[in-house]
VOPAGU-2260 file (C-alpha; in pm, 1 decimal, decimal comma):
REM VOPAGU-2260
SITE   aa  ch    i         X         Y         Z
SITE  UNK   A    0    8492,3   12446,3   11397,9
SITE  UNK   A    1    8728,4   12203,5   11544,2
SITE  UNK   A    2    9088,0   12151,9   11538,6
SITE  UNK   A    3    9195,3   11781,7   11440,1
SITE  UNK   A    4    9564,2   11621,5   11483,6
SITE  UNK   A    5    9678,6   11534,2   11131,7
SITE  UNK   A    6   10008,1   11421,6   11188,8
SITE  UNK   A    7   10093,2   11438,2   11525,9
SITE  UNK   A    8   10333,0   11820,0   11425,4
SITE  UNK   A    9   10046,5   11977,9   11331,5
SITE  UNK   A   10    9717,3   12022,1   11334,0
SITE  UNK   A   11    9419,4   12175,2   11089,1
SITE  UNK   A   12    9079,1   12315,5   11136,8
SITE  UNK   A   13    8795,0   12181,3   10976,2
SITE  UNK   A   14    8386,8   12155,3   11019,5
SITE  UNK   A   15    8299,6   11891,8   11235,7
SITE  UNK   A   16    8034,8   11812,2   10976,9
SITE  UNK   A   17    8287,0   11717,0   10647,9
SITE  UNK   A   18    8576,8   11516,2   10828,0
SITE  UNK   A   19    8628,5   11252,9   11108,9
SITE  UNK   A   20    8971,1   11208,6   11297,2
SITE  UNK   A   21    9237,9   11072,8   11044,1
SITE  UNK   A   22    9294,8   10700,2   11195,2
SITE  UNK   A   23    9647,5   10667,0   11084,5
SITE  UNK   A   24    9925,8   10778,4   11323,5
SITE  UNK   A   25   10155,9   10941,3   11076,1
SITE  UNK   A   26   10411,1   11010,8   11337,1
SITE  UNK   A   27   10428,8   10655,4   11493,4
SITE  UNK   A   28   10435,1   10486,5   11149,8
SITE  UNK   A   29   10771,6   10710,2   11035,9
SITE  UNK   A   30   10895,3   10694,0   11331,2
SITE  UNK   A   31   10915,9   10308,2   11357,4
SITE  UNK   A   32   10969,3   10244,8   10939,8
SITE  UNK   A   33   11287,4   10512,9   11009,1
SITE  UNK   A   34   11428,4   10267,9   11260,1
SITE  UNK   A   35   11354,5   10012,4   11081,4
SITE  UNK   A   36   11528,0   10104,9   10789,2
SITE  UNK   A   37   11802,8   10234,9   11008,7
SITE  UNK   A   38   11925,7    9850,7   11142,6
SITE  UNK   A   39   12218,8    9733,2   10990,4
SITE  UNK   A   40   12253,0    9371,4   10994,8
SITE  UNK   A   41   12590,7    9381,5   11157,0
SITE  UNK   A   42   12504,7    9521,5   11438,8
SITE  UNK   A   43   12109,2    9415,5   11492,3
SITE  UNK   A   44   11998,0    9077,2   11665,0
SITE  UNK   A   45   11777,1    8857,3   11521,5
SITE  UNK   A   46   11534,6    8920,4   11842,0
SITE  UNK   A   47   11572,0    9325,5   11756,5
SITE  UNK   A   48   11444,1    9222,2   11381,0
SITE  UNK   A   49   11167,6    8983,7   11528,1
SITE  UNK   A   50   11031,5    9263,7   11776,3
SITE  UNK   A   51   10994,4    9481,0   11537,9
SITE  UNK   A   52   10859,0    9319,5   11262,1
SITE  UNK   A   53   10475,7    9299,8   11431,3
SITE  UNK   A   54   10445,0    9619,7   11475,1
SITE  UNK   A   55   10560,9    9742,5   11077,8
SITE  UNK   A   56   10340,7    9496,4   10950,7
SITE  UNK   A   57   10040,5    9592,6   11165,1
SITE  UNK   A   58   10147,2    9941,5   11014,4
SITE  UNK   A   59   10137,9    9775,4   10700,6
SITE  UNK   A   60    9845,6    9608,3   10707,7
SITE  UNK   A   61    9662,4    9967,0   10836,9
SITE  UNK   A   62    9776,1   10139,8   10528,8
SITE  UNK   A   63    9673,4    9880,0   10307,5
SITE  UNK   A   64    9309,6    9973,2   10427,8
SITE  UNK   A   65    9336,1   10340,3   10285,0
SITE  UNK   A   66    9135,8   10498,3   10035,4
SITE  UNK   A   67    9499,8   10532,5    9835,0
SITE  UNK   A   68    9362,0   10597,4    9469,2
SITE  UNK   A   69    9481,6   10208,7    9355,4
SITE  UNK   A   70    9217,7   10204,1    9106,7
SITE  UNK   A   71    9370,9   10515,8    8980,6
SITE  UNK   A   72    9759,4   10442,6    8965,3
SITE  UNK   A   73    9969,9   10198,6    8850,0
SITE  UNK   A   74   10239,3   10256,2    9103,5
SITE  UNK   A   75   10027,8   10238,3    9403,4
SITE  UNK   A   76    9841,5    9933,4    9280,3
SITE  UNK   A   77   10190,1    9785,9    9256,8
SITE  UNK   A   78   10282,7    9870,7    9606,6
SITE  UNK   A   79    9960,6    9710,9    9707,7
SITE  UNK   A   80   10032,3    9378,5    9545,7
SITE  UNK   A   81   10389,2    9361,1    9730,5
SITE  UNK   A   82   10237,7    9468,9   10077,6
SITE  UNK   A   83    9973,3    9195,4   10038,9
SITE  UNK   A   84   10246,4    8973,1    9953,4
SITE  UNK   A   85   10471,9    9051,6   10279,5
SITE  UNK   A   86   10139,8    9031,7   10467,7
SITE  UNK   A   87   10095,6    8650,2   10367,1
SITE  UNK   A   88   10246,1    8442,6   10671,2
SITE  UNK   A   89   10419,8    8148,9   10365,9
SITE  UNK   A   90   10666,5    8475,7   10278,4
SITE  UNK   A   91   10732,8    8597,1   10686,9
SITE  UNK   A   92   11040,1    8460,6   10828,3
SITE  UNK   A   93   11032,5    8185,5   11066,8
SITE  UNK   A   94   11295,2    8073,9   11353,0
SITE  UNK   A   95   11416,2    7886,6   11103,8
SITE  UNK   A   96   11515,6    8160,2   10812,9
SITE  UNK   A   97   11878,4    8309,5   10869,5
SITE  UNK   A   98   11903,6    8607,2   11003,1
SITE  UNK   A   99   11961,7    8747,3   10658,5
SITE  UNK   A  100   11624,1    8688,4   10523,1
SITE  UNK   A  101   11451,5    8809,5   10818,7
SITE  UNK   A  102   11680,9    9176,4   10753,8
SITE  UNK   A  103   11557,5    9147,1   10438,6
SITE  UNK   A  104   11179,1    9108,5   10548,7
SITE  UNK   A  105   11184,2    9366,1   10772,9
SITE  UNK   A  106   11364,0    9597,2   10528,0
SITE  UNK   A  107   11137,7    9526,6   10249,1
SITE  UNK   A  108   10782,3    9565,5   10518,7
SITE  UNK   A  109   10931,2    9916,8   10633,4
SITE  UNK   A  110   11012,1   10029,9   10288,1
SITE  UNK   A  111   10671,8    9942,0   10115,3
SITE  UNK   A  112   10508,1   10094,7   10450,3
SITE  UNK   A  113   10700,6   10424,3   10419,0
SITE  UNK   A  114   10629,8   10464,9   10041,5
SITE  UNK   A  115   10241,9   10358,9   10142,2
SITE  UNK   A  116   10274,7   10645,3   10423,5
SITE  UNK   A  117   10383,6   10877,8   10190,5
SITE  UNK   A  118   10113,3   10836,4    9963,3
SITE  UNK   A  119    9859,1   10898,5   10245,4
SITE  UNK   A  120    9998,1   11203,1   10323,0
SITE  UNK   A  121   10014,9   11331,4    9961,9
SITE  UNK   A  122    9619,4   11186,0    9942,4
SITE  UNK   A  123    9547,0   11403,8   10279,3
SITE  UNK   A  124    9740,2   11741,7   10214,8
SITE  UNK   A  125    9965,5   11655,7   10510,4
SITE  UNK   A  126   10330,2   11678,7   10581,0
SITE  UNK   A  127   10532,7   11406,4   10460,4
SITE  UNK   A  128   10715,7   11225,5   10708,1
């Protein structure tokens, strides 16, 4: 029997035979959707939204490639269809877009990727972030 990190706070024993290492970083993906979500536009930069962006969408993009039951529920299919939709470069923001709209990208990434992360862990029996 070995012991394999779930979530980065715990950790659960299963046979090596039944179960690879989980490849999503539960931990790191709350942890950077929670600051995310925490910016206020008043008090962010426009470079603060554009470094983090990347790094939610490659979250994103990660949990988009889960086994989460979308040919099951309604609700997760529809979560799908938006992240796809953020993925596409035509609806990213651009030096151009105000500083506004690239808020609102980043808010709306973070926000799809933290409801996404929370179906994974529901999927997996782990703890919620």
């Amino acid at each position: 029997m070995i012991t394999v990190a779930s979530s980065g706070k715990a950790s659960r024993a299963t046979d090596s035979a039944d179960t690879e290492a989980l490849p999503v970083d539960i931990e790191t993906i709350s942890e950077g959707t929670e600051a995310a979500l925490s910016m206020q536009l008043a008090t962010s930069t426009r470079k603060d939204m554009d470094a983090s962006l990347p790094e939610i969408v490659r979250h994103l993009n990660l949990l988009l490639g889960e086994d989460l039951g979308v040919d099951e529920d309604q609700d997760v299919r529809d979560l799908f269809r938006k992240g796809y939709r953020l993925l596409d470069l035509q609806n990213r923001p651009t030096a151009e877009t105000p500083s506004f709209g690239a808020f609102l990208c980043l808010r709306d990434v973070a926000d799809v990727t933290r409801r996404l992360l929370w179906i994974y862990t529901q999927r997996h029996g782990l703890d919620a972030p």
